[in-house]
VMD Tcl script that builds the backbone (N, CA, C; Angstrom):
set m [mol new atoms 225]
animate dup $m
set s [atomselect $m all]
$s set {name element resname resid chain x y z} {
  {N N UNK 1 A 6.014 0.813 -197.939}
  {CA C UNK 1 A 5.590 0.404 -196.621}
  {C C UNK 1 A 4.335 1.197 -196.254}
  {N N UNK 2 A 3.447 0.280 -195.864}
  {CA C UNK 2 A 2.318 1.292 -195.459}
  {C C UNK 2 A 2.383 1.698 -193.660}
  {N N UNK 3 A 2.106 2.819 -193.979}
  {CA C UNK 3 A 1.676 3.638 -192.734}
  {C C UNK 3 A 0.293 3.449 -191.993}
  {N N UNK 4 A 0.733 3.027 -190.742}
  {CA C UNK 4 A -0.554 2.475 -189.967}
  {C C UNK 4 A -0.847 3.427 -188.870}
  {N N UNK 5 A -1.756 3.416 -188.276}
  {CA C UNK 5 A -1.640 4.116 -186.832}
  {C C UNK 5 A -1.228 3.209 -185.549}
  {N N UNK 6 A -0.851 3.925 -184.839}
  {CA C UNK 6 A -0.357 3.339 -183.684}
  {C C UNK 6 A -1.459 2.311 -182.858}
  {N N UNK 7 A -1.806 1.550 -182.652}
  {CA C UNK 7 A -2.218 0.521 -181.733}
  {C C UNK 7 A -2.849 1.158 -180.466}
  {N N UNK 8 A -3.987 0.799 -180.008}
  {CA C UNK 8 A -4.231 1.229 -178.835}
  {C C UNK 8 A -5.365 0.088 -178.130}
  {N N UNK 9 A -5.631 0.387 -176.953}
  {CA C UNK 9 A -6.136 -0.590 -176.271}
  {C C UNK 9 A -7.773 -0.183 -176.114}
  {N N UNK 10 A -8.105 -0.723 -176.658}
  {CA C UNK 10 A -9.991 -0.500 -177.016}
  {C C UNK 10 A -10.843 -0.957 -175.418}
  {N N UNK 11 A -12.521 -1.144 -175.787}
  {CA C UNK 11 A -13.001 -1.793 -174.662}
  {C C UNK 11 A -12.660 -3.437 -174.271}
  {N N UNK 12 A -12.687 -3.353 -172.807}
  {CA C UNK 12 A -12.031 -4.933 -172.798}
  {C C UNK 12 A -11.223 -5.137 -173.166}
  {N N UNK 13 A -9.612 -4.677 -172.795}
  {CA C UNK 13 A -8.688 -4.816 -173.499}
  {C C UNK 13 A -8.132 -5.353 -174.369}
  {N N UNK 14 A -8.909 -5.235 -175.500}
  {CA C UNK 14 A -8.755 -5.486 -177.055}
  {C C UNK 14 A -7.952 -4.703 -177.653}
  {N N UNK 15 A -7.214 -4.338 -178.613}
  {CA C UNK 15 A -6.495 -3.965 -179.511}
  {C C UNK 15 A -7.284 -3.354 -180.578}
  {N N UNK 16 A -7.359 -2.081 -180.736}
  {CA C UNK 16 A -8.350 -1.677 -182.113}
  {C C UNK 16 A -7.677 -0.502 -183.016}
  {N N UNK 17 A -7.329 -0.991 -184.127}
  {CA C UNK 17 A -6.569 -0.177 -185.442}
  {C C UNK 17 A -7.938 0.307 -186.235}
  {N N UNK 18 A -8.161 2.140 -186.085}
  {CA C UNK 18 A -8.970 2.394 -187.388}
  {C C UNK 18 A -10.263 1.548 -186.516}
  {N N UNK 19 A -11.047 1.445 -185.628}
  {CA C UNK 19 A -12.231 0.956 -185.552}
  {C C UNK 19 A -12.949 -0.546 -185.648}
  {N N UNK 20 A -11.703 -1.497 -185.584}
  {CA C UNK 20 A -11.632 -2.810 -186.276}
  {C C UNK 20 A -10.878 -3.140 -184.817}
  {N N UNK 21 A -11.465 -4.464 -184.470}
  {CA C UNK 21 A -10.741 -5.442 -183.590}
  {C C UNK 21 A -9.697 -6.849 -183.515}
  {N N UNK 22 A -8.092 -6.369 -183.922}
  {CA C UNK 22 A -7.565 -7.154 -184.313}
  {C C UNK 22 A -6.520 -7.225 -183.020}
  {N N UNK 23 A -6.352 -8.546 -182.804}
  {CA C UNK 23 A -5.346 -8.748 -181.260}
  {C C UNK 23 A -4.424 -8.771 -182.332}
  {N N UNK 24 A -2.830 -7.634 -181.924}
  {CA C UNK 24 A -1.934 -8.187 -182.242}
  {C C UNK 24 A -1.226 -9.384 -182.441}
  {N N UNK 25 A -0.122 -9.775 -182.670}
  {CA C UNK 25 A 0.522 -10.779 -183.085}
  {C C UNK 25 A 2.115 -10.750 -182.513}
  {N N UNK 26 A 2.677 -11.937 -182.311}
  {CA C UNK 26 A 3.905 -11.232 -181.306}
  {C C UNK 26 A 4.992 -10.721 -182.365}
  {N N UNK 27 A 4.857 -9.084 -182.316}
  {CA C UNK 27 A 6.224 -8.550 -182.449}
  {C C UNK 27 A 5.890 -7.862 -184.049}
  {N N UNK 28 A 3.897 -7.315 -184.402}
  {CA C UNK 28 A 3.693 -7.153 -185.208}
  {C C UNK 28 A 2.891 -6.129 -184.822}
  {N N UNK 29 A 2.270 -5.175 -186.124}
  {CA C UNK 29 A 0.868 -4.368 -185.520}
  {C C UNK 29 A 0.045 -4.586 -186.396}
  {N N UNK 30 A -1.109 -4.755 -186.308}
  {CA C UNK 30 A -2.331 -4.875 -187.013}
  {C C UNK 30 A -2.128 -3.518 -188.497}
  {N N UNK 31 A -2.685 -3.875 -189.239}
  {CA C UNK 31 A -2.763 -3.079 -190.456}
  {C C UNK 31 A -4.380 -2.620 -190.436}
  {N N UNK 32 A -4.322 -1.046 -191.072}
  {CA C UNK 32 A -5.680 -0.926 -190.900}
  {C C UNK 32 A -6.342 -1.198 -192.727}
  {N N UNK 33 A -7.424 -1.612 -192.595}
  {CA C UNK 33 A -8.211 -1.931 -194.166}
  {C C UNK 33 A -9.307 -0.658 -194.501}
  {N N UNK 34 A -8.254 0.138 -195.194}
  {CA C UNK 34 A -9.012 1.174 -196.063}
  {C C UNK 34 A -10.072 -0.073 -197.331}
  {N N UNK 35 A -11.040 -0.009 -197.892}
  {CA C UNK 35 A -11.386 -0.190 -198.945}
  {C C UNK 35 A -11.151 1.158 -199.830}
  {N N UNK 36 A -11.168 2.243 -199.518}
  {CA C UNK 36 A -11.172 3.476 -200.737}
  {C C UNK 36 A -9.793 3.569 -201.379}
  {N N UNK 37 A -8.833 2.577 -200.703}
  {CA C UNK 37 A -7.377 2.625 -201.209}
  {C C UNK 37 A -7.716 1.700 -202.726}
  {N N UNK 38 A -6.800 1.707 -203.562}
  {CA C UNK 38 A -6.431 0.397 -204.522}
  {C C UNK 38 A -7.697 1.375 -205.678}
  {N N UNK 39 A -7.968 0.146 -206.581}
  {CA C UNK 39 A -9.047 0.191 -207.590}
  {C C UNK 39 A -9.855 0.023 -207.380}
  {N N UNK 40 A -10.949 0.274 -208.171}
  {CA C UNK 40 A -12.302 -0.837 -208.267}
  {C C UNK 40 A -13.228 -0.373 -209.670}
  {N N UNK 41 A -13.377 -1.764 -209.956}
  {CA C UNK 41 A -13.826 -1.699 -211.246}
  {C C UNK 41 A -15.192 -2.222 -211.608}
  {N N UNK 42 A -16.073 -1.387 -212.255}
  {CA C UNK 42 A -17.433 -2.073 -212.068}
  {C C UNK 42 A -17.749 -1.817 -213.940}
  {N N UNK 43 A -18.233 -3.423 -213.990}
  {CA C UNK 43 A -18.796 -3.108 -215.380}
  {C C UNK 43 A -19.935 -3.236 -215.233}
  {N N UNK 44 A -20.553 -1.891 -216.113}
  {CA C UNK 44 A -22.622 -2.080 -216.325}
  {C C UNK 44 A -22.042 -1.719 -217.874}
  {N N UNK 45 A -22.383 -2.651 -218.880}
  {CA C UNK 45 A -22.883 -2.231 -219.785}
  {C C UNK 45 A -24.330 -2.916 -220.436}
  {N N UNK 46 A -24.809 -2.136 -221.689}
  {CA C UNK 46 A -26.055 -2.541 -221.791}
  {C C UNK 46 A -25.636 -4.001 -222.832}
  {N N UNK 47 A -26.507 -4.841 -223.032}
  {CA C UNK 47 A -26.268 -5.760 -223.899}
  {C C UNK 47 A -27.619 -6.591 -224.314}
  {N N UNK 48 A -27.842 -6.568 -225.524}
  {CA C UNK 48 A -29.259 -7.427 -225.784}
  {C C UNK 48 A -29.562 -8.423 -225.349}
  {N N UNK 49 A -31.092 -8.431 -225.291}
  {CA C UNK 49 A -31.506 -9.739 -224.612}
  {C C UNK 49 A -32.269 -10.717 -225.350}
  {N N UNK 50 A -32.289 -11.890 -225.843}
  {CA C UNK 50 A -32.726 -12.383 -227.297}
  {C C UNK 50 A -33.728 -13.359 -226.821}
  {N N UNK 51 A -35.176 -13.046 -227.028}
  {CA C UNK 51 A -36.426 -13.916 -226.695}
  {C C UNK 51 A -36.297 -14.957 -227.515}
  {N N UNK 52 A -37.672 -15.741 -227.503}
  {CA C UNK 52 A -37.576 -16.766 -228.492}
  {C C UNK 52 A -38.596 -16.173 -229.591}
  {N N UNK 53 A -38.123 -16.331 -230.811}
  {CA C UNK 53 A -38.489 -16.391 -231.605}
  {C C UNK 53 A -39.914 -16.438 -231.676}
  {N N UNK 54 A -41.348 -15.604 -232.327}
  {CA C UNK 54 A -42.372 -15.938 -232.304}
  {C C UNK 54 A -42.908 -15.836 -233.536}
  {N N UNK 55 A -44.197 -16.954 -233.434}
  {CA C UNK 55 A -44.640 -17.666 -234.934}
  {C C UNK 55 A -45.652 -16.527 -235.365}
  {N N UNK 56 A -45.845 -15.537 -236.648}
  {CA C UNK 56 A -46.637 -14.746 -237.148}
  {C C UNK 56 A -47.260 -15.075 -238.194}
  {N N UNK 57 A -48.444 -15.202 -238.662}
  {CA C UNK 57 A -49.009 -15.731 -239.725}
  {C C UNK 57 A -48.683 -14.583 -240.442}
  {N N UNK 58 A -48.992 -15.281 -241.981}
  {CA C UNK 58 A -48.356 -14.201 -243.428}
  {C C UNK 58 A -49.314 -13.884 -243.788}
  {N N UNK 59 A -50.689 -14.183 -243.409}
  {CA C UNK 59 A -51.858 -13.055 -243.468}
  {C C UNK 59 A -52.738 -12.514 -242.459}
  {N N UNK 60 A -53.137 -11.868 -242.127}
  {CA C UNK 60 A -53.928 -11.500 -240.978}
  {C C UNK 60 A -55.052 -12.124 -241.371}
  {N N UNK 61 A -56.000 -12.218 -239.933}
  {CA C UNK 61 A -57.324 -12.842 -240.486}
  {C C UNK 61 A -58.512 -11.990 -241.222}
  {N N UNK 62 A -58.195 -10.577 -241.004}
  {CA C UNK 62 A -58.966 -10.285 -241.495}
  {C C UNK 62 A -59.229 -10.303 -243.091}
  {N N UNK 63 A -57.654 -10.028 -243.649}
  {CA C UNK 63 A -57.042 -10.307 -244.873}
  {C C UNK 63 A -57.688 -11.607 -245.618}
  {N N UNK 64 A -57.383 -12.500 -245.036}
  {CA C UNK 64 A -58.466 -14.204 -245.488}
  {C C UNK 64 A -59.806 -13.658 -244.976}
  {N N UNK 65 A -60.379 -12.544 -244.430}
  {CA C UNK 65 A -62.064 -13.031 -244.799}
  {C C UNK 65 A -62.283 -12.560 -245.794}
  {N N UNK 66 A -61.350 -11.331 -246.386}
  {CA C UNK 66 A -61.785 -10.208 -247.467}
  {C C UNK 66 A -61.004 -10.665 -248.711}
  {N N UNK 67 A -60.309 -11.941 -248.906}
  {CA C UNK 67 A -60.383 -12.452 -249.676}
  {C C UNK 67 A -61.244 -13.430 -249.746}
  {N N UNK 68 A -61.946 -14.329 -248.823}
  {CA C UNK 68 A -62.547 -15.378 -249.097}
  {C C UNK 68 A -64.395 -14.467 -249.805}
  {N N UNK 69 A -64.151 -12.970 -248.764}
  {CA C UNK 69 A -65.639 -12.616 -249.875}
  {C C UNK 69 A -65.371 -12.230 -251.128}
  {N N UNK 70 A -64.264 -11.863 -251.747}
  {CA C UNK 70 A -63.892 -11.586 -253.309}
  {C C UNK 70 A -63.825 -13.085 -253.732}
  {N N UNK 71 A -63.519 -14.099 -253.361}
  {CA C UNK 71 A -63.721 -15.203 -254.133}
  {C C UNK 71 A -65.416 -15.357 -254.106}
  {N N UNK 72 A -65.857 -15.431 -253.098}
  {CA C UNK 72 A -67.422 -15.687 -253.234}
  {C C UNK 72 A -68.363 -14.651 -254.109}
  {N N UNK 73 A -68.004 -14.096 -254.269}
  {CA C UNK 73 A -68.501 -12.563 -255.102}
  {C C UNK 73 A -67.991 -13.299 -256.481}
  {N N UNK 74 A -66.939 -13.846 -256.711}
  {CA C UNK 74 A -67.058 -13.802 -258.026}
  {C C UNK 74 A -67.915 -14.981 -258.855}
  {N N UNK 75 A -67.904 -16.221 -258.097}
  {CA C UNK 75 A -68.077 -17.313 -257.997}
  {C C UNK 75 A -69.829 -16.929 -258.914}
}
mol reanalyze $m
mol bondsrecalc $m
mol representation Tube
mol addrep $m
């Protein structure tokens, strides 16, 4: 059973549990909402990120000029 605080009568006779404005209910008391109670679970992990694929030629250009002058040189 959870333990609440007692009920009291806020501004404008409202009902306020813990800082929160809840009108009772007949023949009940408002519950107060910790969030720091219970779990909480946060996932960060890292995970790759996969581009597309990019097209690289299998020779550089400079590679084809310095072969195209060893062919002309020999020629």
């Amino acid at each position: 059973q959870v333990k609440s605080e007692p009920a009291r009568p806020g501004p404008a006779g409202r009902w306020t549990v813990s800082g929160t404005r809840n009108p009772p209910g007949p023949g009940t008391h408002p519950r107060p909402f910790s969030p720091l109670v219970g779990q909480l679970s946060v996932e960060d992990t890292a995970s790759l990120v996969l581009c597309k694929p990019k097209v690289l030629p299998l020779k550089s250009v400079a590679l084809e000029k310095l072969e195209a002058l060893q062919r002309a040189q020999e020629m």
